[in-house]
C-alpha positions as a Markdown table, in Angstrom:
| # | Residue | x | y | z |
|---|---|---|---|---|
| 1 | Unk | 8.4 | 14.1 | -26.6 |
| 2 | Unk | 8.8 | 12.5 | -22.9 |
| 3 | Unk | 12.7 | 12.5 | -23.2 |
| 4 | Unk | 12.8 | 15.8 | -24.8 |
| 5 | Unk | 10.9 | 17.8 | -22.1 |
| 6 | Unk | 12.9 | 15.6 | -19.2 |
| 7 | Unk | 15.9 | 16.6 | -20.8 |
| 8 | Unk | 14.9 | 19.9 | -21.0 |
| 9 | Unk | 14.4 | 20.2 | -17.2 |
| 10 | Unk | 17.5 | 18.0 | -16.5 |
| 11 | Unk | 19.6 | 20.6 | -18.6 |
| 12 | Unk | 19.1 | 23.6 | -16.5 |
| 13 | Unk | 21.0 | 21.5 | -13.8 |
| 14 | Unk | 23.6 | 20.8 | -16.8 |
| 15 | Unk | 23.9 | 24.3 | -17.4 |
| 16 | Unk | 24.4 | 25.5 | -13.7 |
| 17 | Unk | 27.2 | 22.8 | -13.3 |
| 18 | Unk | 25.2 | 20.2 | -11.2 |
| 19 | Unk | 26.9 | 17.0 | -10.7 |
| 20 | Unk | 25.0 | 13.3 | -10.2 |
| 21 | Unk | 23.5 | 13.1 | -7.1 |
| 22 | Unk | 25.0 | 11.0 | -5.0 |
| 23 | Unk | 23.6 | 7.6 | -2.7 |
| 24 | Unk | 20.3 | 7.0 | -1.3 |
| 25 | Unk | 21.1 | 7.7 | 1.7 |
| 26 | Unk | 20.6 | 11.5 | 1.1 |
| 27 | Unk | 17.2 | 11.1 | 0.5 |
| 28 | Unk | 15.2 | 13.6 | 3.1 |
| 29 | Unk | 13.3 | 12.6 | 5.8 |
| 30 | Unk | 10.0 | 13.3 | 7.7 |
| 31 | Unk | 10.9 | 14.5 | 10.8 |
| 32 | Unk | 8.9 | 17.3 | 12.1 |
| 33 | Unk | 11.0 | 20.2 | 13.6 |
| 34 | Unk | 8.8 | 20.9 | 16.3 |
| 35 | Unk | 11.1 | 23.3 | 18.2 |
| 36 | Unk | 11.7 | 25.9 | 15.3 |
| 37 | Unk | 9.8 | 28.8 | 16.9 |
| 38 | Unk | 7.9 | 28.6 | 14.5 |
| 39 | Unk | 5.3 | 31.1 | 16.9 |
| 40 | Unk | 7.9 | 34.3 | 16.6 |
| 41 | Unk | 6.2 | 36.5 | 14.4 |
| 42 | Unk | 8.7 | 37.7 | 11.9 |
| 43 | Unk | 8.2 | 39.3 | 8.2 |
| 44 | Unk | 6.8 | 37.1 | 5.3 |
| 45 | Unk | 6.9 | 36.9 | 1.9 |
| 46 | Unk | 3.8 | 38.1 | 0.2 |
| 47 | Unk | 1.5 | 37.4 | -2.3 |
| 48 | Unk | 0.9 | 40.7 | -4.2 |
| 49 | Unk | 4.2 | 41.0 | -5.9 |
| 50 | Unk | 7.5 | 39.2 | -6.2 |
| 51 | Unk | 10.0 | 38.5 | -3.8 |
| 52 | Unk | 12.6 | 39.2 | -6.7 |
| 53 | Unk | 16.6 | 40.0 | -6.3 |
| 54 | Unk | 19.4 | 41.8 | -7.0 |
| 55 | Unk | 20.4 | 40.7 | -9.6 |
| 56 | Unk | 19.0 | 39.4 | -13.2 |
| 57 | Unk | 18.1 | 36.6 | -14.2 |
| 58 | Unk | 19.3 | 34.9 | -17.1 |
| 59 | Unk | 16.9 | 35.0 | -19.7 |
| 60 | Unk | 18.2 | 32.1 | -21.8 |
| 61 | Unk | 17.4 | 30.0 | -19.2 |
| 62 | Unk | 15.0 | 31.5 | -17.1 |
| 63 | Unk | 11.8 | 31.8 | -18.2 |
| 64 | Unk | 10.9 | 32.9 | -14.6 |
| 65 | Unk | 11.7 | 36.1 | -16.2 |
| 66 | Unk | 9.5 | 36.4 | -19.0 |
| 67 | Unk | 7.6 | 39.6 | -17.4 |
| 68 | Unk | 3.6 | 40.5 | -17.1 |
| 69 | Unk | 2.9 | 36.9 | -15.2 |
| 70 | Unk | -0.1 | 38.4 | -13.1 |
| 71 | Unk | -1.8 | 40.1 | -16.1 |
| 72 | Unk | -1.3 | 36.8 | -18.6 |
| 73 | Unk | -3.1 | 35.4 | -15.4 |
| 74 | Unk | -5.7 | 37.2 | -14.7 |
| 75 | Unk | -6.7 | 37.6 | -18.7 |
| 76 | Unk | -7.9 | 33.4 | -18.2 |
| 77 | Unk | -11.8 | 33.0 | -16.6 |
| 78 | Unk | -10.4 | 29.6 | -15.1 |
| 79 | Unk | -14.3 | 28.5 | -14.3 |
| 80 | Unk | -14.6 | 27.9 | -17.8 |
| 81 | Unk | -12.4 | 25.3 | -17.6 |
| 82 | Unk | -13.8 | 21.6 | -18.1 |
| 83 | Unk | -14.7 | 20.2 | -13.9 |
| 84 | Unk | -12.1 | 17.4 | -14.7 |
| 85 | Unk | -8.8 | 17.9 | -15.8 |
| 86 | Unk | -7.4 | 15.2 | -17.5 |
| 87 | Unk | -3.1 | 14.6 | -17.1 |
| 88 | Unk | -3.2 | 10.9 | -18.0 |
| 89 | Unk | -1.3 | 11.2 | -21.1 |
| 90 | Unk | 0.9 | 14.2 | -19.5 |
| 91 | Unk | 4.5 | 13.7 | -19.2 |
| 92 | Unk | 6.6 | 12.7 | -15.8 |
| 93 | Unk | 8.6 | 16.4 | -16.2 |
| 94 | Unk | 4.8 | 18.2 | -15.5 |
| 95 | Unk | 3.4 | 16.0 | -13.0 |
| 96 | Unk | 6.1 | 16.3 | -10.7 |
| 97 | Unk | 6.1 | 19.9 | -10.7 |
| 98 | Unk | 2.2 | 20.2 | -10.2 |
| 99 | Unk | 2.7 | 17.2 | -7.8 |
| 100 | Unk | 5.3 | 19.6 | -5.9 |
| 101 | Unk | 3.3 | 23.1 | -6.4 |
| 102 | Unk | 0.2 | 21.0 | -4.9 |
| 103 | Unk | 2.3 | 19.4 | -2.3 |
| 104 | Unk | 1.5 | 15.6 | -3.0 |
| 105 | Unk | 3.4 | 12.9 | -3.3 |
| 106 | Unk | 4.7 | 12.6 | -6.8 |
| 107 | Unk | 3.2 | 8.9 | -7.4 |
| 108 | Unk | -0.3 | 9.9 | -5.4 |
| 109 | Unk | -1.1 | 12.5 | -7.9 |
| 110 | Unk | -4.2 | 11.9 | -9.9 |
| 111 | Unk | -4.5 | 11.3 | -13.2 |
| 112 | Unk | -7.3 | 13.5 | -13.6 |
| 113 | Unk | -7.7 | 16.8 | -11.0 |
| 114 | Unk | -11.2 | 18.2 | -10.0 |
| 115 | Unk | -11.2 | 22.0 | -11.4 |
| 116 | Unk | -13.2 | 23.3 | -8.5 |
| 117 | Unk | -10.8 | 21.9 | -5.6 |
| 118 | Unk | -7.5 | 23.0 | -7.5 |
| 119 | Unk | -9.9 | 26.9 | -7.7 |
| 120 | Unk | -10.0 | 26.7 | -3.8 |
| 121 | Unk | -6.3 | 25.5 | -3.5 |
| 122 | Unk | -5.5 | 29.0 | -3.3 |
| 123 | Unk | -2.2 | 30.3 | -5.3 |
| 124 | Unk | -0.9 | 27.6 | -6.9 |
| 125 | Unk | -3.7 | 25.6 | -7.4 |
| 126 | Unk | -4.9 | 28.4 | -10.1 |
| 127 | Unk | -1.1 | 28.5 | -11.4 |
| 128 | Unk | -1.8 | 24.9 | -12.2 |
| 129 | Unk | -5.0 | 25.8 | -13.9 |
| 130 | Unk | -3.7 | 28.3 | -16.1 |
| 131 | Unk | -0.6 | 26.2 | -17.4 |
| 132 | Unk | -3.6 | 23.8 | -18.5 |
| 133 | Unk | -5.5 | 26.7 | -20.2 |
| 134 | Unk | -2.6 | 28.4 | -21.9 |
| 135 | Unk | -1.8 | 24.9 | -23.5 |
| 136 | Unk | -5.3 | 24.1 | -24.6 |
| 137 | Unk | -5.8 | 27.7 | -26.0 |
| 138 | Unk | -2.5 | 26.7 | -28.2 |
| 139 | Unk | -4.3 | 23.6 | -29.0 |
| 140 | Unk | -2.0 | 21.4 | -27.3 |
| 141 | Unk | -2.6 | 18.5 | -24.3 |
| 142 | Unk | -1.8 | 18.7 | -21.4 |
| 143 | Unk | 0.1 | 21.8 | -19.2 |
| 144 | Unk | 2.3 | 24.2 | -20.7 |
| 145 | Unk | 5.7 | 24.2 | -19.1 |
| 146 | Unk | 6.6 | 27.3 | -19.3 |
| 147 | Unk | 3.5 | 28.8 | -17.7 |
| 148 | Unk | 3.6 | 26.6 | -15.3 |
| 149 | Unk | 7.0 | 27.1 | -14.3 |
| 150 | Unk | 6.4 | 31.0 | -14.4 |
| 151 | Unk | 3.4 | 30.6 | -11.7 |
| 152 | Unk | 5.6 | 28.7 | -9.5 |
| 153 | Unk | 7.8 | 31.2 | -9.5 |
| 154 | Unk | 5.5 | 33.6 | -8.7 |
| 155 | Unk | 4.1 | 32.3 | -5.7 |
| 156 | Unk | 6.7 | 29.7 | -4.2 |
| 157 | Unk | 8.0 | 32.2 | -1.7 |
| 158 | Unk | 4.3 | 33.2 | -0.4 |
| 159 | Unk | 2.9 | 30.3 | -0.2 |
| 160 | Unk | 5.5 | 28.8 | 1.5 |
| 161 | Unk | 5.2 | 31.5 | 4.4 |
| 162 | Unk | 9.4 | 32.0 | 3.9 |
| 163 | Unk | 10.3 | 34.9 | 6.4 |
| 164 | Unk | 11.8 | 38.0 | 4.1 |
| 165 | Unk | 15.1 | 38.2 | 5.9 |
| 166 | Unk | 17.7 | 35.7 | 7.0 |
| 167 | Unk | 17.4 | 37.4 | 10.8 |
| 168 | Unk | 13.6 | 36.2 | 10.2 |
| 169 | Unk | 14.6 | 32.9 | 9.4 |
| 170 | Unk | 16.6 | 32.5 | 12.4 |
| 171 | Unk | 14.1 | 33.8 | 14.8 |
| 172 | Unk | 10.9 | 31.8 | 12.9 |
| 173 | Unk | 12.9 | 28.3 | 12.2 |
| 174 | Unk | 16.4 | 28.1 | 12.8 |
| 175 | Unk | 19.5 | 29.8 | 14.4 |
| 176 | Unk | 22.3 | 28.2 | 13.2 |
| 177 | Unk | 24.7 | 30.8 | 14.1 |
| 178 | Unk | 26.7 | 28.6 | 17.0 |
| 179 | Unk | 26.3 | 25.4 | 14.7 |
| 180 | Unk | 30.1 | 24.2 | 13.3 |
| 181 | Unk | 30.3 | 23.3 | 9.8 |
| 182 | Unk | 32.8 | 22.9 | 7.6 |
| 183 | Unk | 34.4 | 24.4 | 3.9 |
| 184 | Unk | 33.5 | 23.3 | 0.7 |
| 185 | Unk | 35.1 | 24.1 | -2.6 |
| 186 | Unk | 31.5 | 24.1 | -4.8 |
| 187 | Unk | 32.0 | 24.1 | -8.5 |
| 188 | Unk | 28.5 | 25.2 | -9.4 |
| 189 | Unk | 29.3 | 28.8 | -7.6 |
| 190 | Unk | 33.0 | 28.5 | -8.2 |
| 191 | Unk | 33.8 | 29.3 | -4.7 |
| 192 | Unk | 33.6 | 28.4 | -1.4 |
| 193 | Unk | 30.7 | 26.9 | 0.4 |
| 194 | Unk | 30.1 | 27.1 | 4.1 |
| 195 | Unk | 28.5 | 23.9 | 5.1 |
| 196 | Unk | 26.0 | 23.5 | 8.0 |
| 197 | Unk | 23.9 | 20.2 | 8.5 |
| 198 | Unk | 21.3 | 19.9 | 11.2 |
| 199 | Unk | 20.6 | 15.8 | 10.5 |
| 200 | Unk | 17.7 | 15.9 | 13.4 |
| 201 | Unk | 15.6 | 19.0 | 12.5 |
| 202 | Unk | 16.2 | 18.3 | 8.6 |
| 203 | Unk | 18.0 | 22.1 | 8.3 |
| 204 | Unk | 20.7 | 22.0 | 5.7 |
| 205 | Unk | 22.8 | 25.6 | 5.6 |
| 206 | Unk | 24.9 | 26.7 | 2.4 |
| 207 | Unk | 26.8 | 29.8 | 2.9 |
| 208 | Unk | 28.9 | 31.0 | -0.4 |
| 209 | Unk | 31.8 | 32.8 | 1.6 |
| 210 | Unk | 34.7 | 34.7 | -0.2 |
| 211 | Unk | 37.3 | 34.4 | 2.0 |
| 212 | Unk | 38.0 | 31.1 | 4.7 |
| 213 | Unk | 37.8 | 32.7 | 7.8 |
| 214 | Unk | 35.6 | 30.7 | 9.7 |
| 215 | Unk | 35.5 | 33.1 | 12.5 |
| 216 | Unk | 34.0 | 35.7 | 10.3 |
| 217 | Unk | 33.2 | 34.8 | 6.5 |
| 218 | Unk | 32.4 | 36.7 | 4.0 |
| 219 | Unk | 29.0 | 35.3 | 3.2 |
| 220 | Unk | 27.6 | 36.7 | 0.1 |
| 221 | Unk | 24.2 | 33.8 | -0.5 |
| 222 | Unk | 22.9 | 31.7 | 1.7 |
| 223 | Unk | 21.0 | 29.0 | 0.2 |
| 224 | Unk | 19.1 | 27.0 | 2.3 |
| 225 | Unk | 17.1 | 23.1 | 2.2 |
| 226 | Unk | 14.1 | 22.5 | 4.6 |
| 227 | Unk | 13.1 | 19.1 | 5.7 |
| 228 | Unk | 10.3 | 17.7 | 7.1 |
| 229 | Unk | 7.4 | 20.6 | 6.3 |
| 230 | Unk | 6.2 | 19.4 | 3.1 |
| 231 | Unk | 3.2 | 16.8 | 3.4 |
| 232 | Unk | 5.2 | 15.1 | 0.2 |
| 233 | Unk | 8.3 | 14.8 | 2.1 |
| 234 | Unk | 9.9 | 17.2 | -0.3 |
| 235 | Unk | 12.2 | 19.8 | 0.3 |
| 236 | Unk | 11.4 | 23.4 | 0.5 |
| 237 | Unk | 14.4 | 26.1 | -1.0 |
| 238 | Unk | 15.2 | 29.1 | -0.2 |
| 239 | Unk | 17.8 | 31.7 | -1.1 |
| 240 | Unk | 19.3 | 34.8 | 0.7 |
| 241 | Unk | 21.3 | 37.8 | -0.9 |
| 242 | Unk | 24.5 | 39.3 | 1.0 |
| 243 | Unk | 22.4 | 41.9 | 2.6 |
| 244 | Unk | 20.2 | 38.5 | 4.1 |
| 245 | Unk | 17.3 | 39.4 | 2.0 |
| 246 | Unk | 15.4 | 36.3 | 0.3 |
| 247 | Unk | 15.2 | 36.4 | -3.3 |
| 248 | Unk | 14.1 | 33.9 | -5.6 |
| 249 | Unk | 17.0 | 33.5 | -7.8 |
| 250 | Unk | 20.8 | 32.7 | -7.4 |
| 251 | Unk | 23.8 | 32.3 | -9.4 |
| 252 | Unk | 25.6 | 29.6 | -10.6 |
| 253 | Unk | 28.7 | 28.3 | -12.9 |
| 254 | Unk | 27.8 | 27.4 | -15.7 |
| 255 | Unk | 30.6 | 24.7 | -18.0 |
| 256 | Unk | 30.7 | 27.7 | -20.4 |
| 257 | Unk | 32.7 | 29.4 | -17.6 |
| 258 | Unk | 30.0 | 32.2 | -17.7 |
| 259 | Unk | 28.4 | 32.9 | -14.5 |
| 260 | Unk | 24.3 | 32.6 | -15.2 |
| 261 | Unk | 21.0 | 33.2 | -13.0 |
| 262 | Unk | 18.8 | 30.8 | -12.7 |
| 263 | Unk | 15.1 | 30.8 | -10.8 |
| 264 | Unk | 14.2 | 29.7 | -7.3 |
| 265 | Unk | 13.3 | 26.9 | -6.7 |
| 266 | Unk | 13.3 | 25.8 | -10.1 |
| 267 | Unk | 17.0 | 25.6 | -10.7 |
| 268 | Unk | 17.7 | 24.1 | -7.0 |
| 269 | Unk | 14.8 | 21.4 | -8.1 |
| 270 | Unk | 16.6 | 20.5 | -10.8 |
| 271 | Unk | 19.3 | 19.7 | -8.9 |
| 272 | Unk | 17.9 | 18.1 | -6.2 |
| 273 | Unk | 15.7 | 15.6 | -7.8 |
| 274 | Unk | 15.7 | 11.8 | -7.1 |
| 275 | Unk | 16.0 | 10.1 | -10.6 |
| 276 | Unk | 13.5 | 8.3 | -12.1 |
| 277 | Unk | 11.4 | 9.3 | -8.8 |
| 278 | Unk | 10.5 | 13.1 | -9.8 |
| 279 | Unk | 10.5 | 13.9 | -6.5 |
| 280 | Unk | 12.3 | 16.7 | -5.3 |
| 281 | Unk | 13.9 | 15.4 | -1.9 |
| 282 | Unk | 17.8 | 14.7 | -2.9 |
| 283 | Unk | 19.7 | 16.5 | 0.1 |
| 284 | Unk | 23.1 | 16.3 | -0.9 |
| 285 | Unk | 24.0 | 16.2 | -4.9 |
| 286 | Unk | 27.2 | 17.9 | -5.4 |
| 287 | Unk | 27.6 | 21.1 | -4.8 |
């Protein structure tokens, strides 16, 4: 059952194109970007509704879009829950996710979590909840993937305080604007990729252009990897549209040739993973 749900999560990377990561040396860091202005008050994400995205997502592989997320939530009385719950026998594939969605270290994640402390976590603390109560109301152990998966979707953007537009990004984190980079032919968006590294603030820029003009591209995503933020020295993902609006999807290649949607972060998890760590810290797989 443990191989079949890792591969499971391994082949939504397989379906978007991913390639093997590559050395260990792209593992991300801790370094705390203390000069990101991070005091400019700029436009969030919130909490009351998705941050969503022009365009679908691909339901075959997405069940991100399964719909009606807040109501299936808000149907569960989560205090009746037993005060312990128990993820000893759960498999790696769940753990790491909870382990990211509660912002731990993937091998300091208990084997058994207090209900009342996950009930004042806040957002995703109840998201971890309900993907426990969803599986015991089937009648199964453990946490049901695909709830869980849905209720990090849902919240992700909020409660990682992303600002709603790339210009809010600049002013809140990072301007990379005069920052030199170079071109990169990316199979998993068949096109070009605009590459900006910033090693010392852990700021990693990925602009899908569609045309080579370095003086002025054609940027149609921006996808971008934050270091150093996470207590579990994860990295945070975000995603901006062509108008520089952040959505939680983005499109990828897929072998098929077909171009497919898949969720974020989910799908950028999947390929940024650290084998056999489930940790989600991998800067550079290839891309």
């Amino acid at each position: 059952m443990t191989r079949w749900l890792t591969a499971l999560f391994i082949v939504v990377c397989l379906i978007a194109n991913c390639a093997a990561p590559k050395s260990g040396s792209d593992l991300v860091g801790g370094v705390d970007s203390a000069d990101s202005q991070a005091n400019v008050p700029v436009a969030l994400a919130p909490c009351d509704d998705y941050v969503g995205g022009p365009i679908p997502m691909s339901t075959d592989i997405a069940v991100e879009a399964f719909p009606n997320y807040d109501e299936e939530l808000a149907a569960l009385d989560l205090s009746t829950l037993p005060a312990e719950i128990d993820l000893s026998t759960e498999d790696s594939l769940r753990r790491g996710i909870v382990a990211y969605m509660l912002e731990q270290e993937f091998p300091e994640l208990p084997s058994v979590l207090d209900r009342d402390t996950l009930l004042a976590a806040g957002p995703m603390g109840k998201a971890v909840l309900a993907a426990y109560m969803i599986a015991q109301n089937k009648g199964d152990e453990g946490i049901d993937l695909v709830f869980l998966r849905r209720g990090l979707h849902r919240y992700y953007q909020c409660v990682r305080a992303f600002p709603l537009t790339l210009e809010g990004f600049k002013k809140a984190i990072y301007d990379y604007t005069d920052d030199s980079g170079y071109f990169f032919e990316s199979g998993i968006k068949d096109s070009t990729r605009y590459i900006r590294e910033n090693h010392e603030l852990l700021v990693y820029i990925a602009e899908t252009v569609d045309a080579e003009d370095e003086a002025d591209p054609l940027v149609r995503e921006t996808e971008i990897l934050l270091g150093g933020r996470r207590s579990d020295s994860a990295l945070d993902f975000l995603v901006y549209d062509h108008d520089g609006k952040l959505m939680d999807r983005s499109p990828f290649m897929a072998f098929s040739g077909d171009t497919v949607v898949g969720s974020a972060p989910y799908t950028c998890m999947s390929c940024h993973i650290i084998p056999g760590a489930f940790s989600f810290g991998r800067i550079f797989p290839d891309m």
